[in-house]
N, C-alpha and C positions, 0 to 999 in steps of 0.2 A: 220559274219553277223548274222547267228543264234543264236548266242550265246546273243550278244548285243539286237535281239529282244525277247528270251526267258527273260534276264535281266530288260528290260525294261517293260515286261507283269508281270514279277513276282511281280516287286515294285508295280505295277498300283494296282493288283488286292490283296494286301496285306495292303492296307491304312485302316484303321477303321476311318472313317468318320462319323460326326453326323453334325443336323442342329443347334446346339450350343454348344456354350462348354464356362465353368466357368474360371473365374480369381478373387482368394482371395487377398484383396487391406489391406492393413494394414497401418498405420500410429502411430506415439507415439507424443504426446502435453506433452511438458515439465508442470509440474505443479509450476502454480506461483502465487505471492500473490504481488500486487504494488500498491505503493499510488504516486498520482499527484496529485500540487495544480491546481484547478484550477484557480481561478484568476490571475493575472499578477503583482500585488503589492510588491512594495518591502519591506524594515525592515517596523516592526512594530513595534509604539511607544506604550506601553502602558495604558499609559496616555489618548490615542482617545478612547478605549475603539471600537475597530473596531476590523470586525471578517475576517477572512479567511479561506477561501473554500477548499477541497481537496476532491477527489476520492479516493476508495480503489476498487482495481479488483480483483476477484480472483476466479479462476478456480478450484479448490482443494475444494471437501466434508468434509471441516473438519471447525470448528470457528475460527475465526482467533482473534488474538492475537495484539493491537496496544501499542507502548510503547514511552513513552516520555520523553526522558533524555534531563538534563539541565546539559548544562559544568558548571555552575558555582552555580548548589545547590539552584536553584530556589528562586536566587539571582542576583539583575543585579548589577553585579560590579560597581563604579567610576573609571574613565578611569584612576585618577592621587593618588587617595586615596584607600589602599588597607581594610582600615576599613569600609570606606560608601558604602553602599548596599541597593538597595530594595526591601523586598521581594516579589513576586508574586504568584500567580497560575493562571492553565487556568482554561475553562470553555469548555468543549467539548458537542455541540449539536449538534446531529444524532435524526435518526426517532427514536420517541416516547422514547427518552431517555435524558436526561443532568445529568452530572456529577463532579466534580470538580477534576482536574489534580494539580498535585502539589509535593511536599517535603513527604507528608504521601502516596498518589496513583496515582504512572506514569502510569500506565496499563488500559486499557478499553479492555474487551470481547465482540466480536461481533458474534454471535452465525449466523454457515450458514444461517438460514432462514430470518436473517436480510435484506441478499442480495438482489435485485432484479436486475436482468439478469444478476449475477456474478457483480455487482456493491454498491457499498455502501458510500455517501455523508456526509460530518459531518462538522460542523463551530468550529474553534478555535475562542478562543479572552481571551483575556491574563487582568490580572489585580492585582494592586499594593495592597499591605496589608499596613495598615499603614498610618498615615496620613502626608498628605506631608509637616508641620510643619516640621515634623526630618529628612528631606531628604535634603542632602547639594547638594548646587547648581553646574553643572555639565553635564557631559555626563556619561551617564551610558551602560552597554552592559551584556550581556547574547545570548545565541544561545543553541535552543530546538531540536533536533533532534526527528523527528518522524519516527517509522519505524513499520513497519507491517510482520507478520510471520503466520502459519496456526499452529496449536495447535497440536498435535498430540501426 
């Protein structure tokens, strides 16, 4: 019995006790760079000369990078005829910028401070070179890929 209460006096009076004590919290945020349309519209013909909307987000201190590949050479194929095509380009509108996308510059820089709250808005609208005299009658097709990257 003495033993067990010398034991249990020994621990008691051997705690180093304070009225606070610290805990270092850490965390890691994947760094990422993503673009969303937003409107809901589906293909774009164009011929309407109508635009659509998209967001860029990005978390990453660095400019980011947007790039616009055409499967088919900023050319919109004839669904049945491998020679009839029409050529196009876009028209990219963001803050206090326009630019023309196309066969000579898929690429737009957007420089971080473009951002506003890690966000960045911009309007496509797409349109035909040429006049529609030489464009044989048809369905035609093309598909743009936009993709976004941070510069580094």
């Amino acid at each position: 019995m003495r033993i067990i209460c010398f034991a249990i006096f020994f621990l008691l009076n051997n705690v180093d006790a304070s009225p606070e004590v610290s805990l270092d919290l850490r965390a890691y945020v994947d760094p990422e760079v993503n673009i969303e349309r937003i409107d809901d519209s589906g293909d774009l013909d164009i011929f309407s000369r109508a635009e659509r909307r998209y967001r860029i987000t990005s978390n990453v201190e660095k400019d980011v990078k947007v790039t616009f590949q055409s499967q088919n050479g900023w050319k919109l194929r004839h669904e049945n005829d491998d020679k009839a095509f029409i050529s196009y380009e876009g028209i990219f509108r963001g803050t206090n910028r326009e630019e023309v996308i196309g066969e000579k510059n898929n690429v737009v820089s957007l420089a971080q401070s473009d951002f506003l709250d890690q966000e960045y808005e911009f309007c496509m609208m797409f349109k035909a070179i040429g006049s529609m005299k030489n464009f044989a009658a048809g369905r035609y097709f093309d598909r743009v890929t936009i993709s976004v990257s941070a510069k580094y």
